[in-house]
MILORO-445283 format. One record per residue (C-alpha): residue number from 1; x, y, z. Coordinates in steps of 0.2 Angstrom, whole numbers, plus 5000, padded with zeros to 4 digits. Each point is the difference from the previous one (the first is absolute). Layout:
(node NUM (X Y Z))
...
END
This chain:
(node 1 (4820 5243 5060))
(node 2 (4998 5008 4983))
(node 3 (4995 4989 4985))
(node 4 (5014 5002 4987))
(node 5 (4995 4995 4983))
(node 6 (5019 4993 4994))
(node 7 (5011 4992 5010))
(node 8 (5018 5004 4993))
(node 9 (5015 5000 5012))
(node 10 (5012 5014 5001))
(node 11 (5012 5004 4984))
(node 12 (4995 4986 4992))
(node 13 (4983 4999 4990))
(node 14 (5006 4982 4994))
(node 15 (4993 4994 5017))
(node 16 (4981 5000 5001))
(node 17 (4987 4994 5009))
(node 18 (4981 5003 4996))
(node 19 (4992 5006 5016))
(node 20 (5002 4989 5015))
(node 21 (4984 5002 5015))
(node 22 (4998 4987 5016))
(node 23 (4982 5005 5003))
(node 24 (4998 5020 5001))
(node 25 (5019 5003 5001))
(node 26 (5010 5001 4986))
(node 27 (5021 4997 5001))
(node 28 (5009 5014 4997))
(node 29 (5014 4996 4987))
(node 30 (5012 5009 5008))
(node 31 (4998 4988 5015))
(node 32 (5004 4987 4988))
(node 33 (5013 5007 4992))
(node 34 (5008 5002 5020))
(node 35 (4995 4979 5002))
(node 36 (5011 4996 4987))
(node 37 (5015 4999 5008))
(node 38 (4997 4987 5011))
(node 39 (4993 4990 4986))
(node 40 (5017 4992 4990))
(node 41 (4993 4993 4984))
(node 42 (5007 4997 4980))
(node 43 (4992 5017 4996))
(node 44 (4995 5015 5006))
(node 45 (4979 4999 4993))
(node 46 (5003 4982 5011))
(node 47 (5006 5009 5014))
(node 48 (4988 5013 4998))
(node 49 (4983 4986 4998))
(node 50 (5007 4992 5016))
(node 51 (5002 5017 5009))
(node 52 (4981 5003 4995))
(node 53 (4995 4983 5005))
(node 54 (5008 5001 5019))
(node 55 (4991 5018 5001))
(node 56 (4983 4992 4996))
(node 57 (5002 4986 5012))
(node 58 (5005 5012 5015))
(node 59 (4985 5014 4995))
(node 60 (4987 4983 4998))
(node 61 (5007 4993 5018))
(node 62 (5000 5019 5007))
(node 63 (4981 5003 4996))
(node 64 (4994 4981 5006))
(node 65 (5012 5004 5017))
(node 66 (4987 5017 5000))
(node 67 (4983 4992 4998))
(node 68 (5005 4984 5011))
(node 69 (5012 5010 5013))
(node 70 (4992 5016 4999))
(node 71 (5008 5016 4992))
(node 72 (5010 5005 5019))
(node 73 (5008 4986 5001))
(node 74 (5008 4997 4983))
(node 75 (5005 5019 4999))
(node 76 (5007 4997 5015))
(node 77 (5011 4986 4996))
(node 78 (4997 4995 4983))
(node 79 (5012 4987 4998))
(node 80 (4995 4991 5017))
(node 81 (4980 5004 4995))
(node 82 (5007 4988 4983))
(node 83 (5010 4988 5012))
(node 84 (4984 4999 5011))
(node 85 (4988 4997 4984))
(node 86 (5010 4984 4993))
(node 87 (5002 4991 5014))
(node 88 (4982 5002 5002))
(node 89 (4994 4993 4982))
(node 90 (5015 4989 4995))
(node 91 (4999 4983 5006))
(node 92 (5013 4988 4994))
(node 93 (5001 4980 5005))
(node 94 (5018 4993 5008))
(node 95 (5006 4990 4988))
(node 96 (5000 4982 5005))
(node 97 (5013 4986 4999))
(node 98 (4994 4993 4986))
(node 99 (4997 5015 4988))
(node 100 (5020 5005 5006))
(node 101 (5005 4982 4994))
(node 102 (4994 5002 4983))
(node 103 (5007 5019 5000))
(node 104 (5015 4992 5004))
(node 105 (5001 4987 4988))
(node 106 (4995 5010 4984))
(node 107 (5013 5013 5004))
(node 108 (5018 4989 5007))
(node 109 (5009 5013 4990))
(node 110 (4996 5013 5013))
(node 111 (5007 4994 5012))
(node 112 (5017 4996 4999))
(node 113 (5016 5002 5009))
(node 114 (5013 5010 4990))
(node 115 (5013 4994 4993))
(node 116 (5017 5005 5008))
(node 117 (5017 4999 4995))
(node 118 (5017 4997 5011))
(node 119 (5011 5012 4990))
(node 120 (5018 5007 5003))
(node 121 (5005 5015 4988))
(node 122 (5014 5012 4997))
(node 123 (4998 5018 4997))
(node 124 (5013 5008 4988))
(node 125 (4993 5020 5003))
(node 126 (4998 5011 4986))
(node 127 (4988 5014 4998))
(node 128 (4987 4999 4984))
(node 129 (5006 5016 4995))
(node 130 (5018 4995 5000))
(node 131 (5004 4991 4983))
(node 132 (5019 4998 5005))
(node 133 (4998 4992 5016))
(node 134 (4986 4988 4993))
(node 135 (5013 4996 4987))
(node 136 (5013 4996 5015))
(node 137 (4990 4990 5010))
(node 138 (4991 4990 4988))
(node 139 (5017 4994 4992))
(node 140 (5005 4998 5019))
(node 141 (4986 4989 5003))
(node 142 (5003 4991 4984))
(node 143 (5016 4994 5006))
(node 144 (4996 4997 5017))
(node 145 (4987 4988 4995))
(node 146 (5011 4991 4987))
(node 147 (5011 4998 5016))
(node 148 (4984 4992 5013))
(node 149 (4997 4990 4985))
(node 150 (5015 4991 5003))
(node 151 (5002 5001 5020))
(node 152 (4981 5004 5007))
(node 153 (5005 4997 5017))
(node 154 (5008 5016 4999))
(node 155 (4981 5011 4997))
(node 156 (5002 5007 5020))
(node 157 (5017 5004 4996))
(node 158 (4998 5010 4985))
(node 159 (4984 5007 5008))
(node 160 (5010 5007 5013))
(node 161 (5014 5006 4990))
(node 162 (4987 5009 4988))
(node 163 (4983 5003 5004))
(node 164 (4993 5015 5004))
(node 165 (4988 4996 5010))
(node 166 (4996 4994 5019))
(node 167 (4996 4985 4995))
(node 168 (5019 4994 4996))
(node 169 (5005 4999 5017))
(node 170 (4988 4983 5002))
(node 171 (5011 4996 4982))
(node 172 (4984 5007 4990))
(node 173 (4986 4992 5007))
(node 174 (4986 5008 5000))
(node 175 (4990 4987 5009))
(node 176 (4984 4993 4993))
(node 177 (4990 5012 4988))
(node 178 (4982 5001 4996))
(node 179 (4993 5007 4984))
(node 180 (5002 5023 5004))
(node 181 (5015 4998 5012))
(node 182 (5012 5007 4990))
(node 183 (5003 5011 4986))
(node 184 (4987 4998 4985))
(node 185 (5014 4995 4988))
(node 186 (5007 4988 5011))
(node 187 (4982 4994 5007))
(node 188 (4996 4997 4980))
(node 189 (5017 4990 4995))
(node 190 (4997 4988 5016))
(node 191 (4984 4995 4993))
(node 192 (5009 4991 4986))
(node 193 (5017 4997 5002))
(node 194 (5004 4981 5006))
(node 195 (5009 4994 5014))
(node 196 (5017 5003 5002))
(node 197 (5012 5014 4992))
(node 198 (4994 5013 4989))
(node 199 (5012 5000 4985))
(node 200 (4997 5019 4996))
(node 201 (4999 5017 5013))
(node 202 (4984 5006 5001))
(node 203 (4996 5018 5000))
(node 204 (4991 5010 5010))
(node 205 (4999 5020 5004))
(node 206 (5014 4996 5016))
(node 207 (5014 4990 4986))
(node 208 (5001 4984 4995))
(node 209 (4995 4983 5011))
(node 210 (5009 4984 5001))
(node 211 (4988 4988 5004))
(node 212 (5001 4983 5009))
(node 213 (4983 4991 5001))
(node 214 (5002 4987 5014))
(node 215 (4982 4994 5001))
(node 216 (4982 5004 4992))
(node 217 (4987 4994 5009))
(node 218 (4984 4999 4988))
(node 219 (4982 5010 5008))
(node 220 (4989 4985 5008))
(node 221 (4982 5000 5003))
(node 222 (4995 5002 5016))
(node 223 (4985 4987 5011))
(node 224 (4984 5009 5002))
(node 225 (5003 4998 5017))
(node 226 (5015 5013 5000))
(node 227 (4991 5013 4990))
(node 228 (4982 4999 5007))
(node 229 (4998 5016 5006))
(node 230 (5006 5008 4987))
(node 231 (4985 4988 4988))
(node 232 (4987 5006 5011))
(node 233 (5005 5017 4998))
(node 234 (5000 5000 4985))
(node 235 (4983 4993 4997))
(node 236 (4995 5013 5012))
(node 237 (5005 5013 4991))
(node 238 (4992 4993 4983))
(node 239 (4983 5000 5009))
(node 240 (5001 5015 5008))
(node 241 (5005 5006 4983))
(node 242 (4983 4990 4993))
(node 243 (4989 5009 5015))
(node 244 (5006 5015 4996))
(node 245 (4997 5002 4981))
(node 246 (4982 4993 5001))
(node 247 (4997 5012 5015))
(node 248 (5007 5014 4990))
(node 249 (4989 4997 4985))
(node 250 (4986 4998 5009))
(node 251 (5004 5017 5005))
(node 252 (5001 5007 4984))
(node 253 (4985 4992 4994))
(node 254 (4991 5009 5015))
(node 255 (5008 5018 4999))
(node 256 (5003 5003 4982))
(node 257 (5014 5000 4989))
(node 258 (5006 5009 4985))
(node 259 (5013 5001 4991))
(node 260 (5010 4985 5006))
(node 261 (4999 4981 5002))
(node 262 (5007 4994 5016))
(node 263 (4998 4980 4992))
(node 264 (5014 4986 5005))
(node 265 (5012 5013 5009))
(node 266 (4988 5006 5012))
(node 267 (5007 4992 5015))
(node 268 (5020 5000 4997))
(node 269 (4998 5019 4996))
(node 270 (4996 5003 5019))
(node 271 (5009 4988 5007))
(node 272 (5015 5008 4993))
END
């Protein structure tokens, strides 16, 4: 590749990076400018460092696949050539019973059931775009609600009477929920509101909700025992991560790098 002395991404000078080499081979900035999209970051120059980064850790893994696989072979299938390379040269220990213990123990919060809800609702439809028949419903539900005040047993049969949706033919139930079951304006109320009747409709982009919560049943750790595979590969992952950044700047200590540290993100930026 030609050395170019200014890196500067298309149509926008703002972005620039001083010149970036992995040995003899320089990264094209319009090769970074092409990464950045499958780099989703705050800004576009961190998009942009992370893009140059995950360049520089393929070109450093494509020229050690070269010298220990032989040029044929990684040209040939460069992405099995890489495959082939760190399997050879990372070496990561399975993590025993005790290290998942304390894993466990200093992170409880991780693992959790979610906390679910018995709910029952009943959906006065109104398009958003609709003021009047917002208006409607939401006085609608109003007075419905003023009514279940006085005689709750009758929820199934208002629901049934009213709601528009499926649900009102089990009297509004919509079974047990877990937090992202159901509409995000719903899904945020239930986090909050108490047991029993809701005392105002909630809105959402389908109308207005009357909303009976019959049960909450709180999130509840789980025993090590139920999540232990999921500890172990999770301690897995955290050394392979560990392997890999050490491997990888050892690498860049060997072949040269300019322009660019690789430091702490090393390891998650090809693992993503």
């Amino acid at each position: 590749m030609q050395m170019i002395d200014t890196q500067i991404l298309p149509d926008d000078p703002s972005l620039a990076l001083p010149p970036i080499t992995v040995g003899n081979t320089s990264i094209n900035p319009f090769d970074i400018a092409s990464e950045m999209q499958y780099h989703g970051a705050d800004s576009p120059e961190t998009a942009q460092l992370e893009a140059a980064r995950a360049l520089v850790i393929r070109e450093l893994l494509r020229q050690e696949a070269e010298m220990t696989l032989g040029r044929e072979a990684t040209h040939n299938d460069e992405q099995g050539a890489i495959s082939t390379l760190l399997d050879q040269a990372l070496t990561t220990p399975e993590p025993d019973d005790e290290a998942c213990e304390r894993y466990f123990q200093a992170h409880r919060d991780r693992f959790c059931t979610p906390p679910r809800y018995q709910v029952r609702h009943v959906l006065l439809p109104a398009a958003p775009d609709d003021q009047n028949a917002r208006d409607e419903m939401k006085t609608l539900g109003e007075s419905l609600l003023t009514e279940l005040a006085e005689h709750p047993e009758r929820f199934d049969e208002v629901a049934m009477r009213h709601s528009a949706c499926p649900s009102k033919e089990t009297g509004g139930s919509l079974g047990e929920l877990s937090p992202g079951q159901t509409v995000p304006e719903l899904d945020d109320a239930l986090k909050h509101l108490p047991e029993g009747l809701h005392d105002r409709p909630l809105a959402s982009r389908y109308g207005w909700h009357l909303v009976q919560l019959d049960q909450r049943l709180e999130s509840e750790t789980l025993p090590l025992e139920a999540v232990i595979d999921r500890v172990r590969h999770t301690l897995r992952e955290q050394a392979t991560r560990r392997a890999l950044r050490h491997y990888l700047l050892a690498l860049a200590e060997a072949i040269g790098v300019t322009g660019i540290a690789l430091d702490d993100e090393a390891g998650g930026a090809l693992m993503q």
